[in-house]
C-alpha positions as CSV (number, residue, x, y, z in Angstrom):
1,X,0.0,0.0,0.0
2,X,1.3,3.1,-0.9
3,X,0.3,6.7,0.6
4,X,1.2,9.5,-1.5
5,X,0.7,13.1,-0.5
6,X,2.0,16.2,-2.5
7,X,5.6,17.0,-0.9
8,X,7.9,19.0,1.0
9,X,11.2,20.8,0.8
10,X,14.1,18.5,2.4
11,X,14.6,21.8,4.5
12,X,13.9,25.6,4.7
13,X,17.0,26.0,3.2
14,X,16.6,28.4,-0.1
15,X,18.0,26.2,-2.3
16,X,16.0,22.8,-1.1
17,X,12.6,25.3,-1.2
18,X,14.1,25.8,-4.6
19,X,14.2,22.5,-5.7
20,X,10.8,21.8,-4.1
21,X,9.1,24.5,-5.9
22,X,10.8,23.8,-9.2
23,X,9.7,20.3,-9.6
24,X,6.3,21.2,-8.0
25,X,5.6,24.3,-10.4
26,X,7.0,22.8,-13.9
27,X,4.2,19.9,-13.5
28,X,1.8,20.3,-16.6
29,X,-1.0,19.2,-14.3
30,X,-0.3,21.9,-11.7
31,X,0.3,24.9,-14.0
32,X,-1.4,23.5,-17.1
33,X,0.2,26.7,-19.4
34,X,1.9,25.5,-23.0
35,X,5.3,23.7,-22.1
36,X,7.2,26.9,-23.0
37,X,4.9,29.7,-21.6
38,X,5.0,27.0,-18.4
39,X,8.6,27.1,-18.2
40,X,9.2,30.9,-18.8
41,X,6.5,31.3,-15.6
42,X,7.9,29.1,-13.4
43,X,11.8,29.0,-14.2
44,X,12.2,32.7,-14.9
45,X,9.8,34.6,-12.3
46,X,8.1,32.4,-9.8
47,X,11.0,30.0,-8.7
48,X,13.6,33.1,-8.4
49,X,11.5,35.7,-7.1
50,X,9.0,33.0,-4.2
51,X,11.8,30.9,-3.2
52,X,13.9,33.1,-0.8
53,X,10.3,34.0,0.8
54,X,8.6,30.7,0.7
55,X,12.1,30.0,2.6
56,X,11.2,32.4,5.5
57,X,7.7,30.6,5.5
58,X,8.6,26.9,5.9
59,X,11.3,28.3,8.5
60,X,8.4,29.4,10.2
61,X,6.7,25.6,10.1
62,X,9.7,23.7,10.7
63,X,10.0,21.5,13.6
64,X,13.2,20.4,15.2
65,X,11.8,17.0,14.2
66,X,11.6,18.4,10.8
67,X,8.4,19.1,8.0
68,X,5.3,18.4,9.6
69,X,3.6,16.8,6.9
70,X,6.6,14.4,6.6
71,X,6.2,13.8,10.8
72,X,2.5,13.2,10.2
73,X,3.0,11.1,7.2
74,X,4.9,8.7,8.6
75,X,2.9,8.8,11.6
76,X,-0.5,7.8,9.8
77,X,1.8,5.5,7.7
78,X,3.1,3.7,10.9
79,X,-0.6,3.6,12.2
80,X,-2.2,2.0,9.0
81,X,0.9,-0.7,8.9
82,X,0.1,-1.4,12.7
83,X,-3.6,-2.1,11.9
84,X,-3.4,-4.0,8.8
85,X,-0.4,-6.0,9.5
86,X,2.5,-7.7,8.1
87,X,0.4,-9.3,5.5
88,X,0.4,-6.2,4.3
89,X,3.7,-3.3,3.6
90,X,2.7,0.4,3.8
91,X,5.1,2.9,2.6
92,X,4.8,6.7,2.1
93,X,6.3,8.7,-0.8
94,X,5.7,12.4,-1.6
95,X,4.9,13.5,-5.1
96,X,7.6,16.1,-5.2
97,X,11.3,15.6,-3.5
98,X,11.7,13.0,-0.9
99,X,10.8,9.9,-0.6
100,X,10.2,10.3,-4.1
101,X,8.1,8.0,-5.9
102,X,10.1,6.3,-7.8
103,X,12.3,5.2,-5.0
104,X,9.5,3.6,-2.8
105,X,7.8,2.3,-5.9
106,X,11.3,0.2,-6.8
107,X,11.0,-1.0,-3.4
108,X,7.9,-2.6,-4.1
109,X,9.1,-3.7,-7.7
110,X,12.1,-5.8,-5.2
111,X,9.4,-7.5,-3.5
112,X,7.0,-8.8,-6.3
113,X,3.9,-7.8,-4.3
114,X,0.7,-9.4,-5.8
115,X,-1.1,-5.9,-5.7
116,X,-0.6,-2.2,-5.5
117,X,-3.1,-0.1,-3.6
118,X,-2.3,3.6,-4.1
119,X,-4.0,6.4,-2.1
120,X,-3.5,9.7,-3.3
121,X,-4.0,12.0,0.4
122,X,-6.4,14.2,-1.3
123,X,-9.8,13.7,-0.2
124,X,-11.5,15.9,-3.2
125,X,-10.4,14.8,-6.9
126,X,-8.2,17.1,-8.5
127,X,-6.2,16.9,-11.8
128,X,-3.3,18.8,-9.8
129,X,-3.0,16.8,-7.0
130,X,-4.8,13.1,-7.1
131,X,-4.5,13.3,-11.1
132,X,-0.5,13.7,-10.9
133,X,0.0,11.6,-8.5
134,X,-1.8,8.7,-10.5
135,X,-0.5,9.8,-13.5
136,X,3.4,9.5,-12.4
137,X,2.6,5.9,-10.5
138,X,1.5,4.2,-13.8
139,X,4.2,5.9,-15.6
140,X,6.6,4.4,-13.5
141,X,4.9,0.8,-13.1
142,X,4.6,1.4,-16.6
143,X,8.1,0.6,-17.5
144,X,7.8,-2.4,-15.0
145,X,8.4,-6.0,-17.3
146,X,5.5,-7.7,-14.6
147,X,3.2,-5.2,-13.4
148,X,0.8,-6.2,-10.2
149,X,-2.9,-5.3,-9.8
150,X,-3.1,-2.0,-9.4
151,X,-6.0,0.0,-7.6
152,X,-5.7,3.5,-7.6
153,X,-7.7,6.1,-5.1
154,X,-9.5,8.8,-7.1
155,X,-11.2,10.4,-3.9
156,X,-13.0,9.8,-0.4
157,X,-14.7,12.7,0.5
158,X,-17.5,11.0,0.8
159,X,-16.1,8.3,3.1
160,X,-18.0,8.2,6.0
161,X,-14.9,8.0,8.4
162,X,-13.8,11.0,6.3
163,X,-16.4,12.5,7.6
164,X,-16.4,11.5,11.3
165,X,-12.8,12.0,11.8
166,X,-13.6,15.8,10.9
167,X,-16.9,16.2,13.2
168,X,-14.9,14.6,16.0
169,X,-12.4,17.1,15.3
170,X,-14.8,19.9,15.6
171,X,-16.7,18.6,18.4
172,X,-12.7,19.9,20.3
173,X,-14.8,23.5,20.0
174,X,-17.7,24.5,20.6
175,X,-19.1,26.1,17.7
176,X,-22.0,27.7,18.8
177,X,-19.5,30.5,20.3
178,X,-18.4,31.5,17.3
179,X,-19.4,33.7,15.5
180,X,-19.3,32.0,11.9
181,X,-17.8,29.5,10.4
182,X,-15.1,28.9,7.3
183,X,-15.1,26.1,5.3
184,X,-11.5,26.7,3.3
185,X,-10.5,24.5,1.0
186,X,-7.3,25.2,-1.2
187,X,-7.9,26.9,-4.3
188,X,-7.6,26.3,-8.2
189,X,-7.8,27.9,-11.2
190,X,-11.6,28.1,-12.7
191,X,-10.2,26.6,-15.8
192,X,-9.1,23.3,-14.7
193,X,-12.5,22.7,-12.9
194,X,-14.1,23.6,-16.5
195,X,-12.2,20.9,-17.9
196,X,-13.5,18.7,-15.8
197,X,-16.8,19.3,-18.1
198,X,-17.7,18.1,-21.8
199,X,-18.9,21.7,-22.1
200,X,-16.4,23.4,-20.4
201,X,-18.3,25.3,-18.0
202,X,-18.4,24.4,-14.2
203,X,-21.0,27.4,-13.8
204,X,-23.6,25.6,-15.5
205,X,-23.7,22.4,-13.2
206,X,-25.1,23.5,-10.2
207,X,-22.0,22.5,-8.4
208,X,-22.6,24.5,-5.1
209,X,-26.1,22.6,-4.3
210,X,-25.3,19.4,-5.2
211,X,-23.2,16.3,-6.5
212,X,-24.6,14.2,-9.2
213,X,-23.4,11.7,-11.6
214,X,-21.8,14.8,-14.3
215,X,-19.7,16.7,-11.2
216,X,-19.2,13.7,-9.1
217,X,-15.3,14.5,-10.4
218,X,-15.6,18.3,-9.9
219,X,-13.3,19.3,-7.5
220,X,-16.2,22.6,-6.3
221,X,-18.9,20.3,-6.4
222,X,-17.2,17.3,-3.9
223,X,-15.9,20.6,-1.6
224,X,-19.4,22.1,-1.0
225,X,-20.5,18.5,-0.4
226,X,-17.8,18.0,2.5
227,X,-18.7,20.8,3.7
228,X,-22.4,20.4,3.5
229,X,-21.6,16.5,5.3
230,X,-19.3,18.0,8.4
231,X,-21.4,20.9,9.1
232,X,-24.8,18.6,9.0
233,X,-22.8,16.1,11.3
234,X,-21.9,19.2,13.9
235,X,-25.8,20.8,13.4
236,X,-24.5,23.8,12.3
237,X,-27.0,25.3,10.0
238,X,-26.4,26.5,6.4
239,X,-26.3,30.6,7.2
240,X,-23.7,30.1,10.0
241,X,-21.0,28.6,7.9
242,X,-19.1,29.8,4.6
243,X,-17.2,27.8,1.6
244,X,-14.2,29.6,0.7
245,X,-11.0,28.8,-1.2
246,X,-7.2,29.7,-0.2
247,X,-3.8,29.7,-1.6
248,X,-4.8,31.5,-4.8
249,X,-2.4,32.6,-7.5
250,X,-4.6,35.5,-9.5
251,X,-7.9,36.4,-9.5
252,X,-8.7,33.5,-12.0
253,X,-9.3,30.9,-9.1
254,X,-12.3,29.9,-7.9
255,X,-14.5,32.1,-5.3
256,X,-14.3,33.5,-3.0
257,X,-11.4,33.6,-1.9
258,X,-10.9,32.4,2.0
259,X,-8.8,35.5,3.0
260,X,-11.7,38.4,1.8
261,X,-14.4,36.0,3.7
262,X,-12.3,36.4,6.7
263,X,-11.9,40.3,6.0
264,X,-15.2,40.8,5.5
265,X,-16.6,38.7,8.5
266,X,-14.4,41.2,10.5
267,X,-15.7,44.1,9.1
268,X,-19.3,42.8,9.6
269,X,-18.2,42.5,13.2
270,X,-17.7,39.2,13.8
271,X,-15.3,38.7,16.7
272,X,-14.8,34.9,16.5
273,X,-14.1,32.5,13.4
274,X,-14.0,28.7,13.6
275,X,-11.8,27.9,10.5
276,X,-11.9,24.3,8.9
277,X,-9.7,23.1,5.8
278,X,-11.2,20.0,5.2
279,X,-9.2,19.6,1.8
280,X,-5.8,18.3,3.7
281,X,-5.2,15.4,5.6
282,X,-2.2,16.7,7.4
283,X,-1.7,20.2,8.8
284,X,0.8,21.8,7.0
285,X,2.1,25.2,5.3
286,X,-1.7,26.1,3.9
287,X,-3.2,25.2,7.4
288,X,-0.4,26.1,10.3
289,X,0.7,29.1,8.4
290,X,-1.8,31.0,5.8
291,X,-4.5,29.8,8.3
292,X,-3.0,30.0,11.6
293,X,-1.0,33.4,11.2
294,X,-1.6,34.8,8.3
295,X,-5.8,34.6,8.5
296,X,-5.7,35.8,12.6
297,X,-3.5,38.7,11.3
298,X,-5.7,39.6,9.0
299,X,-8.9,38.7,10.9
300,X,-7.4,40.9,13.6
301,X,-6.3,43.6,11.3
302,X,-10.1,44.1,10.5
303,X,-11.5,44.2,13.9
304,X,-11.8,40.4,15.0
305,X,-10.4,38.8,18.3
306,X,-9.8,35.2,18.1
307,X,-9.5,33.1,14.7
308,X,-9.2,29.1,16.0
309,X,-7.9,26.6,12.8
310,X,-9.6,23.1,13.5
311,X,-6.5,20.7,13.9
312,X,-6.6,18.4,10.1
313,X,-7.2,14.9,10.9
314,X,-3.4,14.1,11.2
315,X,-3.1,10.6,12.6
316,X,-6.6,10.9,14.3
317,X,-8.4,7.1,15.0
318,X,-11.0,7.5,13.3
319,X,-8.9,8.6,10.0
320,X,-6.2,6.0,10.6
321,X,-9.7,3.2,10.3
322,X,-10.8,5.3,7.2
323,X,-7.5,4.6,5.5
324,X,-7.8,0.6,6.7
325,X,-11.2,0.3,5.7
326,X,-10.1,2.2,2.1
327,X,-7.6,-1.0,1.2
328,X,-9.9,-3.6,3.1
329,X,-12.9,-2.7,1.8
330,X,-12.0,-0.9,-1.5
C-alpha cells in the first residue's frame, strides 16, 4: 500500500525550497500553461523571485523534528501498517522531492507484491493533485516487465470516516460560540475545474447545491458537499457557515477567496471564526501558516479577536480506520 501526498522541501533552506518549488511548479497538471509559456513562468519569475520567501515561510513551520507533513505522514503510515499488518507493507512517498516516488515504488518492484493499492491523500479529486500523482505511478509501473494489480484512489470525501474524523475534530470547540464558520478549501484555477466538463463550463452544473453523476469528479462540487456532510454532522446550519478557497495565484481561481471572507466577516463584526480546511489530511504550510497566522493577522487587522484553525485529521483514530477500511474494503 502506498500513501502518497503532495511534498515537502528536504529543509527551509533556499536552495531545497528551490528545488521543491521547481519540480512542483514545472508539473503540466499543476500549471497546465503550454510547455514553454510554463517554463518561462515558473523558471524565470516564480521559482527566483518566491523561493527566498517561501524559505522564510517553511522556517516558520519547521519542527526540530523536521516538516510536519513528513512527521505526520509517517505517523499515519506507521498507524495504517500497525492495523493491517504484516500481510500487508505500507510505505509513504511524496509527489515532489523526498521519498520520491520512484524510489519507494522500486522498493515494491524488489518484492514482487501481488497488488498495489495507491492512495492519493487528497480527499476531493483534482487533476493537480490526485491526477498527478496517479498519473506519475502508472508511468513508473509502466516501465515495470511484470506489473501487479493496481488500484488506484481517485477520492473519499464521501467516506463516511472521512467525515467522522472531521466532526470529532470539531466537536474539540464549541461552535455555537463563534461567531461564523469557514469552510477553506485550497484553491484552483476556474479553468481546470471547467475541464472537468464536456462543455467546459463548471457554472452551469449547479456545483454548489449538489453532487450528481456529471460533477461527481468536480473538485467545487465534492468541496461544497464535505462541507455540507461536516457541518450537517456538527448541526450547524447553512447561514452560520461559509465555503471559501485559499492559496490563490490571481484572481482566475475559484470564489471566493478564504482570505476576503475572513476580512469581510471582521468588518461585519464578527469577533470569533472557527476555520476548517477540510481539503488536507495533514496540517501543514496552507493550514499552520496561511490559516493560523496569516488569516488571525488579518482577521485581527479588521476588527476580530480570536481566529481558532480546527487541527486536520493528522493521525486521528478514526482517520487511521478510514485509510484501513479504504484498502480492506476498497
Amino acid at each position: 500500500m502506498l500513501l502518497v501526498n503532495v511534498g515537502t522541501p528536504d529543509s527551509p533552506s533556499v536552495p531545497d525550497v528551490r528545488r521543491y518549488l521547481s519540480e512542483f511548479l514545472n508539473d503540466a497538471r499543476v500549471i497546465d500553461l503550454p510547455w514553454l509559456w510554463r517554463k518561462l513562468l515558473v523558471n524565470g519569475i516564480i521559482v527566483p523571485f518566491r523561493a527566498p520567501k517561501s524559505a522564510k515561510i517553511y522556517r516558520m513551520l519547521w519542527t526540530d523534528q523536521g516538516s510536519p507533513l513528513m512527521l505526520h505522514g509517517n505517523a499515519l503510515r506507521d498507524a495504517v501498517q500497525n492495523q493491517l499488518g504484516p500481510a500487508y507493507k505500507v510505505e509513504l512517498a511524496m509527489r515532489y522531492q523526498n521519498p520520491s516516488l520512484g524510489s519507494v515504488l522500486e522498493g515494491f518492484r524488489k518484492l514482487n507484491l501481488d497488488r498495489i493499492i495507491v492512495v492519493p491523500l487528497y480527499p476531493q479529486y483534482a487533476s493537480a493533485s490526485t491526477g498527478t500523482v496517479n498519473q506519475a505511478v502508472m508511468e513508473i509501473v509502466g516501465q515495470w516487465w511484470v506489473i501487479p494489480e493496481m488500484r488506484l484512489i481517485s477520492q473519499f470525501y464521501d467516506r463516511p470516516g472521512f467525515i467522522e474524523a472531521f466532526i470529532e475534530r470539531g466537536k474539540e470547540y464549541k461552535h455555537e460560540e463563534y461567531d461564523h464558520v469557514l469552510f477553506s478549501f485550497h484553491g484552483l484555477p476556474v479553468r481546470q475545474v471547467d475541464k472537468v466538463y464536456d462543455d467546459s463550463l463548471c457554472e452551469s452544473h449547479d456545483c454548489e447545491k449538489e453532487v450528481t453523476h456529471t460533477n461527481h469528479f468536480c473538485y467545487k462540487a465534492t468541496c461544497y458537499e464535505t462541507a455540507r456532510r461536516i457541518a450537517a454532522g456538527l448541526g450547524i446550519e447553512k447561514d452560520r457557515y461559509t465555503v471559501c478557497f485559499q492559496s490563490r495565484l490571481d484572481k482566475n481561481w475559484l470564489e471566493p477567496f478564504s482570505d476576503k471572507v475572513v476580512e469581510e466577516k471582521a468588518k461585519q463584526g464578527c469577533k470569533k471564526l472557527l476555520v476548517f480546511s477540510p481539503a488536507f489530511v495533514a496540517d501543514c504550510l496552507e493550514t499552520t501558516i496561511e490559516i493560523g497566522h496569516e488569516y488571525l493577522e488579518i482577521f485581527e487587522k479588521h476588527g476580530g479577536k480570536h481566529l481558532q484553525l480546527v487541527e486536520s485529521l493528522n493521525a486521528h483514530p478514526l482517520w487511521v480506520k478510514t485509510v484501513v477500511d479504504l484498502v480492506r474494503q476498497g
